[in-house]
C-alpha positions in Angstrom: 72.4 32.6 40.9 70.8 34.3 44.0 71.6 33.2 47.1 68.8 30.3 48.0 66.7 30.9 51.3 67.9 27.6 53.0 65.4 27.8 56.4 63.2 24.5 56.9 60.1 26.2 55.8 61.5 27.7 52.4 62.7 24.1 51.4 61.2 21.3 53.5 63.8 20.0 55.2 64.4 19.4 58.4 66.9 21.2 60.4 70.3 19.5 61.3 73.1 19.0 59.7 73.2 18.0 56.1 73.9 15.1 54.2 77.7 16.3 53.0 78.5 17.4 56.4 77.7 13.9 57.6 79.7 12.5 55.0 82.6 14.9 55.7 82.3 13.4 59.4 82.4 10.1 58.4 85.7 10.5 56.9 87.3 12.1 59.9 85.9 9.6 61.9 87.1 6.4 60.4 90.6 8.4 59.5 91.2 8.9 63.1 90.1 5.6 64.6 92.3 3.7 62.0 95.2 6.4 63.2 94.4 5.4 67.0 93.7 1.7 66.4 97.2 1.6 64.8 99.2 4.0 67.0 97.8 2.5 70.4 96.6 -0.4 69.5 98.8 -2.6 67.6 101.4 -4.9 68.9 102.2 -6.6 72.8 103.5 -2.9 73.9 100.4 -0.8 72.9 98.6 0.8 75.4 95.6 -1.2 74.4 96.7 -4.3 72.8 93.9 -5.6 70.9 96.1 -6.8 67.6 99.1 -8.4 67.8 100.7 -7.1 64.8 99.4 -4.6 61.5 98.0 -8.1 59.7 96.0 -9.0 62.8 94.5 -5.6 62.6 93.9 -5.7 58.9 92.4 -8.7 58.8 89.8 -7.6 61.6 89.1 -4.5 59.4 88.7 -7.1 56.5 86.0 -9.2 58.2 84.1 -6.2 60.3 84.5 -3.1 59.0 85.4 -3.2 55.7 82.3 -4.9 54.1 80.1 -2.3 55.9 82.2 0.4 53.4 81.3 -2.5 50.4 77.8 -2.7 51.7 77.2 0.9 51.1 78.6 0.7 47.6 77.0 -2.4 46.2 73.9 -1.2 46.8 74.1 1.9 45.2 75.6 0.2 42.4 72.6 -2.1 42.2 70.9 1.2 40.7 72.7 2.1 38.4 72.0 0.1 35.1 68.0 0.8 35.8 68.6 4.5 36.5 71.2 5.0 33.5 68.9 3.4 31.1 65.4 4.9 32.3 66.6 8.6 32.8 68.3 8.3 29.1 65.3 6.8 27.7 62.9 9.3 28.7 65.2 12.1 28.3 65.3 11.0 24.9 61.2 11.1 24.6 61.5 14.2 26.3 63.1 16.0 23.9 60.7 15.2 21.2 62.5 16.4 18.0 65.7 14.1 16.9 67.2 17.2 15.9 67.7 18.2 19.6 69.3 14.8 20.1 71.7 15.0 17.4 73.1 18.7 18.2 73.0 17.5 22.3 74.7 14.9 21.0 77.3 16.6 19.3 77.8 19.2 21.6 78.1 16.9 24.5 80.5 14.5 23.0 82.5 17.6 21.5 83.4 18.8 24.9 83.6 16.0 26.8 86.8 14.8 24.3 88.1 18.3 24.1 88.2 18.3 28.0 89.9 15.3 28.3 92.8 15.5 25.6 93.0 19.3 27.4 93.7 17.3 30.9 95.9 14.6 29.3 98.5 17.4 27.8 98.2 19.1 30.7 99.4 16.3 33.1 101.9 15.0 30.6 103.4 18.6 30.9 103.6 18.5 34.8 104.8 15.0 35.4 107.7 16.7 32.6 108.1 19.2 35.1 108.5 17.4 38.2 109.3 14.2 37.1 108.4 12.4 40.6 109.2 9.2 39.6 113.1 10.3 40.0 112.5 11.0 43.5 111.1 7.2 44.1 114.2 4.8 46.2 114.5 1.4 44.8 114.1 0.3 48.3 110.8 1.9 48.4 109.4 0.2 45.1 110.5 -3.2 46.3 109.2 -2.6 49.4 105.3 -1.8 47.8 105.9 -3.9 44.9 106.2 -6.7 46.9 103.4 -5.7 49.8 101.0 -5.1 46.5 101.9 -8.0 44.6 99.0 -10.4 45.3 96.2 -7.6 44.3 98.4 -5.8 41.6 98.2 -10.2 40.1 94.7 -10.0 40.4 94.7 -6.9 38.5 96.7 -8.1 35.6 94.7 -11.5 34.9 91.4 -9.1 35.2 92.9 -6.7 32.5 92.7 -9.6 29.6 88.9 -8.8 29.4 89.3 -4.8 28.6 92.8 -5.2 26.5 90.0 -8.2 24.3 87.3 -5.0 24.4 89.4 -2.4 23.1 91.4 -4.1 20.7 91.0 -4.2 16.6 89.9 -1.5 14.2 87.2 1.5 14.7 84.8 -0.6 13.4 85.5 -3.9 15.6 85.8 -1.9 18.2 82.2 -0.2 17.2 80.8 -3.8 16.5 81.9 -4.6 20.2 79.9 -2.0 21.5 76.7 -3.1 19.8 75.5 -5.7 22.4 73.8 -9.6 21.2 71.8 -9.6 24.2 71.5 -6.5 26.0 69.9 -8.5 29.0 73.3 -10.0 29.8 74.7 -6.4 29.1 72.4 -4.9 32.0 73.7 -7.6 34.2 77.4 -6.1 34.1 79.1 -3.1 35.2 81.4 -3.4 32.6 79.3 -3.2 29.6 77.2 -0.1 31.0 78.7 1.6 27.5 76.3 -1.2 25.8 73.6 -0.1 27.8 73.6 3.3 27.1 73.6 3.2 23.5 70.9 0.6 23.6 69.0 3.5 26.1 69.6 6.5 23.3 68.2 4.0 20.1 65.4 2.8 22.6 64.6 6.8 23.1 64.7 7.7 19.8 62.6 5.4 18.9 60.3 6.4 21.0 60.2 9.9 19.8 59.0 8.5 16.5 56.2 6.2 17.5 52.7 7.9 17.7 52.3 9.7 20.8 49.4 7.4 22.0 51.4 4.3 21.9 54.7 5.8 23.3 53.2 7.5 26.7 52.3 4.6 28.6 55.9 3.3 28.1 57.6 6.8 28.8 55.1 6.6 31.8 56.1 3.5 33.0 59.7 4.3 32.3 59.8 7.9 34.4 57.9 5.5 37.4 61.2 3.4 37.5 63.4 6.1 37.2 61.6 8.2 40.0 61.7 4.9 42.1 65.2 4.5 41.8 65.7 7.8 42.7 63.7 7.5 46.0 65.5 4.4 47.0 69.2 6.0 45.9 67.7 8.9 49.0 67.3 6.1 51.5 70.3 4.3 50.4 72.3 8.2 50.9 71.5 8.0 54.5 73.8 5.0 55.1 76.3 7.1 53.5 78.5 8.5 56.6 78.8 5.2 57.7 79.6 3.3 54.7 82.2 6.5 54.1 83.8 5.8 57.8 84.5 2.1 57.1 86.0 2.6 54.1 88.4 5.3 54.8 89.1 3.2 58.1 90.8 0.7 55.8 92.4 3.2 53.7 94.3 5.0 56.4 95.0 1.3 58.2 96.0 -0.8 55.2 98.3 2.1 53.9 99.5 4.5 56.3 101.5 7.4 57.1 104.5 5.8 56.1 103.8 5.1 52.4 101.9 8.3 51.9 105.4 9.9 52.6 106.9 7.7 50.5 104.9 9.1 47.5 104.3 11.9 48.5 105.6 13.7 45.2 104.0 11.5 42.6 100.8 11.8 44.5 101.3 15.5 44.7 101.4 15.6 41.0 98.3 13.8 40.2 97.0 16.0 42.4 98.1 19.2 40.6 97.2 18.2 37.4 93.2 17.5 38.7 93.3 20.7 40.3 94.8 22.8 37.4 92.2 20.6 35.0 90.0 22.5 37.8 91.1 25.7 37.7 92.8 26.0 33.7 90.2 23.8 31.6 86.6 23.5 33.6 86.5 27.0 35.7 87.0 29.4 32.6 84.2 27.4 30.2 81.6 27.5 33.8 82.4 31.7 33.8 82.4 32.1 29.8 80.2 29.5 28.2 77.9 28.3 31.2 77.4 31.9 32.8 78.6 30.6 36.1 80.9 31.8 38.9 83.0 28.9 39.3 82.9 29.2 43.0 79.0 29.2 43.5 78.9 26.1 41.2 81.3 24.6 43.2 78.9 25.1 46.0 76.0 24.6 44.4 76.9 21.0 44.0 79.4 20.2 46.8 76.7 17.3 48.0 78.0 16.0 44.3 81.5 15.9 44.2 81.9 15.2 48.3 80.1 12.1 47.8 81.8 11.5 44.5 85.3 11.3 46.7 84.1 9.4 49.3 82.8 7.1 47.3 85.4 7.2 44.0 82.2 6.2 41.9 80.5 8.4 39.4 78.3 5.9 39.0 77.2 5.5 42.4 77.3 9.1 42.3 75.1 9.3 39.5 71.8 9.6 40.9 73.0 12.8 43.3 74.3 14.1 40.2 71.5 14.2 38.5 69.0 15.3 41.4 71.6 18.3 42.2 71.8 19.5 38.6 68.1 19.5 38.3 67.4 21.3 41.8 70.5 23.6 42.2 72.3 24.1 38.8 68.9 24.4 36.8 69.5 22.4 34.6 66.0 20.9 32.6 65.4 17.3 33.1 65.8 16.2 29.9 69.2 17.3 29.6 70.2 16.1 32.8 68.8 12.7 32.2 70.9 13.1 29.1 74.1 14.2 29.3 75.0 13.2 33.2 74.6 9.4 32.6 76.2 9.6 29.8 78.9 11.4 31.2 79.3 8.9 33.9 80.7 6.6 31.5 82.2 8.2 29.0 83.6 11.4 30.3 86.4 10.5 32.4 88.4 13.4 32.6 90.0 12.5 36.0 90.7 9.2 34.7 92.3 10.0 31.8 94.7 12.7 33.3 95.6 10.0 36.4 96.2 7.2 33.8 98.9 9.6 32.1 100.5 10.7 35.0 100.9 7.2 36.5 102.1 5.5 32.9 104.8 8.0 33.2 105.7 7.5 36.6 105.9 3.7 36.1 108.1 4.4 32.8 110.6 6.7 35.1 111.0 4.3 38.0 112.1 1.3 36.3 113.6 3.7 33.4 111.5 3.1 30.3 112.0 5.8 28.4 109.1 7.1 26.5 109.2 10.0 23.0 107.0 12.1 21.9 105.2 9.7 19.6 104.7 7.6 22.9 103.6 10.7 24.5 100.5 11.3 22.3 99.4 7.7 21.7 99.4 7.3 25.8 97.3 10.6 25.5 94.5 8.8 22.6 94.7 5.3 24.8 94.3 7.0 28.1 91.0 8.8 26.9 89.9 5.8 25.3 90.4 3.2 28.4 89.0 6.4 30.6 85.9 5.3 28.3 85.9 2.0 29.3 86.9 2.2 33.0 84.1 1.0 35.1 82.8 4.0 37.0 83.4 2.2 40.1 86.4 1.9 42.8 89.4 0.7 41.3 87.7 0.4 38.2 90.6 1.9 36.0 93.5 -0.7 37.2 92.8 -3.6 34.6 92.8 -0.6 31.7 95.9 0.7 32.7 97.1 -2.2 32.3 96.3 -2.1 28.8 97.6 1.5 28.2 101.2 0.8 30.1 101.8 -2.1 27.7 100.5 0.1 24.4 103.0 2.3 24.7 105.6 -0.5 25.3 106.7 -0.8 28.6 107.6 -4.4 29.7 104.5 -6.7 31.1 106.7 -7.6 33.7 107.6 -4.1 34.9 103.9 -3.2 33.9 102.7 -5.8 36.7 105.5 -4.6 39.0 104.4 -0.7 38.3 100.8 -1.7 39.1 101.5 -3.2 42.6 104.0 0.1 43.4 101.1 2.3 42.3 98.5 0.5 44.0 99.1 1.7 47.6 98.0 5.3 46.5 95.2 4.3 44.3 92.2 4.1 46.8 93.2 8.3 47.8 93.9 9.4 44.1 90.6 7.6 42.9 88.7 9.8 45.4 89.8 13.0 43.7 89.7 11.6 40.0 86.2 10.2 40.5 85.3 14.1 41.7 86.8 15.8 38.9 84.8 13.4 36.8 81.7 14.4 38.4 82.6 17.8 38.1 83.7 17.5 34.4 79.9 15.8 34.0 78.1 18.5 35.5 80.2 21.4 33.9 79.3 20.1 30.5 75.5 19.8 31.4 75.1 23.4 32.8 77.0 24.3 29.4 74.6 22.4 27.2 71.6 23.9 28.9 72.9 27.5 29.0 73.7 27.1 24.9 70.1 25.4 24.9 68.7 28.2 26.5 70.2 31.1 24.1 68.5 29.3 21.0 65.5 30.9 19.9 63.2 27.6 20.7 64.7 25.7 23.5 65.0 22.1 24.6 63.4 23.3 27.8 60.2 24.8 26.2 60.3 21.2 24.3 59.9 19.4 26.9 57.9 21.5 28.8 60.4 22.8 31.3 59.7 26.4 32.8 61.9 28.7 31.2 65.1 29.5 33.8 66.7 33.1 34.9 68.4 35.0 32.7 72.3 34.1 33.2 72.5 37.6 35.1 70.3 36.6 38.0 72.5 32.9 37.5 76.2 34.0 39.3 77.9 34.6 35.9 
């Protein structure tokens, strides 16, 4: 792709810095007043003693800057369940022929799985390789085991829920996802999977109603959808604030000190996202999406920044889909397609953190796992990545699930999740952007295989054809 001419009059914006570059300030900002506040401000000898002691300033951060951080979140997430089910909707009508949806569908669903059980061996090979649990002092688990404990209970009791969703045959497991009332469904996070197959029938069907009677509700449908795009814009400008407060109470509630600590097990997770990166999603954007992995990386750095600031693909979601639309060309309908569904089902950063931290957990408290546990963590892992919530901290009551599938203790299980818990806030920053990326990767792939067949999904919906992929950085 050429080189966009970025000047106010070429694309309307005003000059000043950009939204990411905001964000990226944010996190400096609220990183380096938590390191000040707890440096020079904690304790009767500090050289401003506002807090008597780390609790005193934690529970400040709790009551005033903390729910600024939530603020910010919520009401993004308050979009989500409109947006999901609007832009899949009328990307279904869109597409017209329900021959397009079932090879989008197939093709979509086909890499999304490959890429994930890709990730998953991947990790389990690394954490084999280093094996950083080894490295972990029983001091140091007792020492976050115990500081964790209260959350890591919370956790647990929450994880009854998904291990009752998940559990039974294929086909109670497929009756599961078919919702009674799909009211109640929209009014929970956790059943978003309900809501997006209710979205794809409700498109369908659409597409095979008479024209006349199924514009005005496509019409009414793309209104809602372009609102909720509008108010996720004015929502984005609260984001370097929002982003500040919450990585204040990162860097305050868990410090230098227990970053050290693990150190190696979070350097792990974060060489297995980054070779999923580099090994799995870079050569399919160069060799099946005609893109230089490096402009597409740019091309949609507002995407994945906010993604880690956030560690939400679906507050992300409606930045993902205005990006792939405006910068990676993608048509409408296939963005309002595969991107939402994406955000709930492809969790490729999920799935290769879950397998990482199931082994570290197994290591620690010397659990020892074989090769037949090794490939039924790697099929549970992808399925609770389905599951997960695309929201912060949303995988912890699944992993729950997969620790005690492959058959470690629930005791240790609980203990595992409070040690693991004091890293999870950082490493579900940069799983939520792989997951992002993962998303967009497969939709420029769908729409560059779109584009090659002879009548495309763009010319059925109307889209203007895009450049050929030699004018598109291949």
């Amino acid at each position: 792709m050429s080189e966009p001419n970025t000047s106010p009059a070429a694309d309307g914006r005003k000059p000043g810095w950009q939204l990411h570059t905001k964000i990226l300030v944010g996190m400096v900002i609220g990183s380096l007043a938590a390191l000040v506040a707890k440096q020079w401000m904690v304790g009767p000898d500090a050289a401003i003693s506002l807090f008597t002691d780390q609790a005193t300033l934690l529970e400040f951060g709790s009551r005033w800057i903390e729910p600024v951080g939530q603020l910010f979140i919520r009401a993004i997430i308050l979009t989500v369940v409109p947006l999901v089910f609007t832009s899949i909707a009328t990307g279904m009508h869109s597409l017209g022929n329900p021959r397009d949806l079932g090879r989008l569908g197939g093709r979509t669903i086909l890499i999304f799985m490959g890429t994930a059980f890709v990730g998953a061996c991947l990790a389990t090979g690394l954490y084999l390789l280093f094996q950083p649990g080894a490295a972990i002092s029983p001091e140091t688990r007792d020492l976050l085991a115990a500081q964790f404990s209260d959350e890591a209970a919370t956790k647990v009791a929450s994880a009854d829920e998904a291990r009752a969703y998940f559990s039974g045959s294929a086909l109670q497991i497929l009756v599961g996802l078919v919702p009674e009332n799909i009211v109640l469904s929209m009014t929970s996070n956790r059943d978003l999977l309900k809501v997006i197959l209710f979205a794809l029938a409700f498109g369908v069907s659409l597409t095979l109603i008479p024209k006349e009677r199924s514009a005005p509700v496509a019409a009414v449908l793309e209104g809602i959808n372009d609102a909720m795009i509008k108010l996720i814009g004015i929502l984005m400008k609260l984001a370097p604030v929002g982003v500040a407060a919450l990585v204040f109470m990162v860097v305050a509630r868990f410090g230098v000190d227990v970053l050290i600590a693990l150190a190696l097990y979070t350097g792990v997770v974060l060489l297995a996202l980054l070779a999923h990166l580099v090994l799995v999603l870079s050569p399919l954007l160069r060799f099946v999406a005609d893109w230089k992995p490096i402009e597409f990386m740019k091309a949609m750095r507002e995407v994945w920044i906010t993604a880690f600031s956030t560690s939400s693909s679906a507050a992300t979601l409606p930045t993902t889909i205005r990006v792939a639309e405006e910068e990676l060309d993608v048509p409408r309908p296939i963005a309002g397609f595969v991107l939402p569904l994406g955000a709930t089902i492809n969790m490729d950063g999920t799935t290769i953190y879950q397998v990482i931290a199931v082994h570290f957990v197994a290591q620690v408290w010397g659990v020892p796992l074989d090769v037949s546990a090794y490939l039924t963590l790697i099929l549970v892992a992808m399925l609770m990545a389905i599951g997960a919530a695309g929201v912060p901290g949303g995988v912890i009551p699944l992993l729950y699930v997969v620790m005690v599938t492959v058959g470690i203790p629930e005791p240790v299980v609980a203990a595992g999740i409070a040690l693991i818990l004091g890293m999870d806030r950082i490493l579900d920053m940069c799983r939520s952007a792989i997951n992002v990326v993962g998303d967009s990767t497969t939709a420029v792939i769908v729409a560059n295989l779109e584009r090659k067949r002879p009548a495309t999904v763009g010319a059925t919906a109307g889209a203007t054809p895009d450049a050929p992929p030699e004018s598109r950085s291949p």
